[in-house]
C-alpha positions as CSV (number, residue, x, y, z in Angstrom):
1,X,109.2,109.2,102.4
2,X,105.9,111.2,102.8
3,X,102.4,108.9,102.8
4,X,99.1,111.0,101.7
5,X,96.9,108.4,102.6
6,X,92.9,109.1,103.2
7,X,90.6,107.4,103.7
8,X,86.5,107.7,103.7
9,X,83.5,105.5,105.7
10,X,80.5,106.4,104.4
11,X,78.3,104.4,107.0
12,X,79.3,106.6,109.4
13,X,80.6,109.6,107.6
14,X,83.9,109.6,108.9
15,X,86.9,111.2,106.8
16,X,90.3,110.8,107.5
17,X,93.7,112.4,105.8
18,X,97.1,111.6,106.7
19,X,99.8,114.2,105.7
20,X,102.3,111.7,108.1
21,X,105.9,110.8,106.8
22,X,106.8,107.3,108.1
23,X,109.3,108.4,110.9
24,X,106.7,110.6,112.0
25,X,104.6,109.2,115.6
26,X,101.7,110.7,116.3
27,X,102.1,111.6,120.4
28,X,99.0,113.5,120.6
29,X,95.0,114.8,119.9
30,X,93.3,117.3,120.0
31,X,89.7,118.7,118.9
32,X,87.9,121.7,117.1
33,X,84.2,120.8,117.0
34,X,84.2,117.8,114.5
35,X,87.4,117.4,113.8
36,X,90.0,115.6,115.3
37,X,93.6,117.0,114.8
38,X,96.7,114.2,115.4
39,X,100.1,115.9,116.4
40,X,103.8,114.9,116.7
41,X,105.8,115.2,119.3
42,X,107.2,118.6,117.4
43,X,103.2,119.4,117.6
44,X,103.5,119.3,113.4
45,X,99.8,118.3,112.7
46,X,100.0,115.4,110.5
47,X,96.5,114.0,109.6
48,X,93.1,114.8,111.1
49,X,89.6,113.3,111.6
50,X,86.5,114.7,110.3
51,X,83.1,113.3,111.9
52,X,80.0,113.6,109.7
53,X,82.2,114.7,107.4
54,X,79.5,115.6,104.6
55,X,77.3,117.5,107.2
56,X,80.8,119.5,108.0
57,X,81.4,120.0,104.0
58,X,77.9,120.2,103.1
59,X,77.9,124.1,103.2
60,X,81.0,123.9,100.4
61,X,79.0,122.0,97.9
62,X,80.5,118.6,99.4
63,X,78.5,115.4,99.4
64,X,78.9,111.8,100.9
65,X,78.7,110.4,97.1
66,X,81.8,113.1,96.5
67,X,83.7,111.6,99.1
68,X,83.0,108.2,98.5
69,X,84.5,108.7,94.9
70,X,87.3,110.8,95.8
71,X,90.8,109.9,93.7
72,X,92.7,112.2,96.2
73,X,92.2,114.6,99.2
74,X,95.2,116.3,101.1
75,X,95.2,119.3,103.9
76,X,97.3,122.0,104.4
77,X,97.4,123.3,107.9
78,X,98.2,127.3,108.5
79,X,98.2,128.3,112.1
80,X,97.7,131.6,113.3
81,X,97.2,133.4,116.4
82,X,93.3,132.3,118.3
83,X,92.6,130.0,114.7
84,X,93.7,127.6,112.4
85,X,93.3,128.2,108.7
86,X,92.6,124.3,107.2
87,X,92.6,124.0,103.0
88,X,91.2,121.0,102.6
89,X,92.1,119.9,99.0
90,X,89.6,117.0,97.3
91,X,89.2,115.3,93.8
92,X,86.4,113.1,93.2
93,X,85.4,111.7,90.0
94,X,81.9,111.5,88.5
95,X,81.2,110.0,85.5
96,X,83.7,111.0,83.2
97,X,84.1,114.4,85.0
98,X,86.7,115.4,87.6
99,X,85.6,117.6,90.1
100,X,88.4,119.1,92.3
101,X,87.5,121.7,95.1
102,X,89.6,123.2,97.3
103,X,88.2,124.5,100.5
104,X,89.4,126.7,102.9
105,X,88.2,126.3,106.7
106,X,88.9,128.8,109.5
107,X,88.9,127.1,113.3
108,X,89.1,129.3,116.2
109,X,90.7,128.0,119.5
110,X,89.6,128.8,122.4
111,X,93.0,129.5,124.0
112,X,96.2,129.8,121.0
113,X,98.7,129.1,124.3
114,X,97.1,125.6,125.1
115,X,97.5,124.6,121.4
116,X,100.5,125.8,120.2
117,X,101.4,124.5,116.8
118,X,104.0,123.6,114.4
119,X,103.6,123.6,110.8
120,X,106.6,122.1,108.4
């Protein structure tokens, strides 16, 4: 069975998304700039960490009052070779309007050998 769990603190702007199953164990981190990725053992990315997470979304229209009043936000993780192509899916409500945005991020790596990853 597949959790989507996330989860958003807005005292210190941190955002996390969980795309982990619940046989899944996360063996692993690893960083691009503000974001924390969390492997499994298969290196499958299965949730990641955003610090100041509204400074990071900021340039795609993305606020800390968005977050905080987000009904749902899910990832999908694309690896290619030198990057990482993140979509970053997120409903919020305001009012009685639904916003939904779905933004794409790319994230070079320094070195595509010393991260090689695994996407399901």
């Amino acid at each position: 069975m597949k959790r989507k769990t996330f989860s958003y603190d807005y005292d210190y702007d941190n955002l996390i998304v969980s795309m982990r199953q619940e046989n899944e164990k996360v063996r692993e981190n690893f960083e691009v700039g503000d974001i924390v990725f969390s492997l499994t053992g298969d290196g499958k990315i299965v949730s990641i960490d955003i610090r100041s997470a509204s400074n990071f979304l900021q340039i795609c229209g993305i606020t800390a009052e968005m977050l905080k009043d987000a009904t749902k936000i899910e990832f999908t993780v694309i690896p290619k070779l030198g990057a990482i192509y993140l979509i970053l899916k997120i409903e919020s409500v305001k009012g009685e309007y639904k916003i939904s945005k779905t933004i794409p991020l790319i994230l070079p790596l320094s070195d595509p050998l010393l991260n090689p990853l695994t996407i399901y």
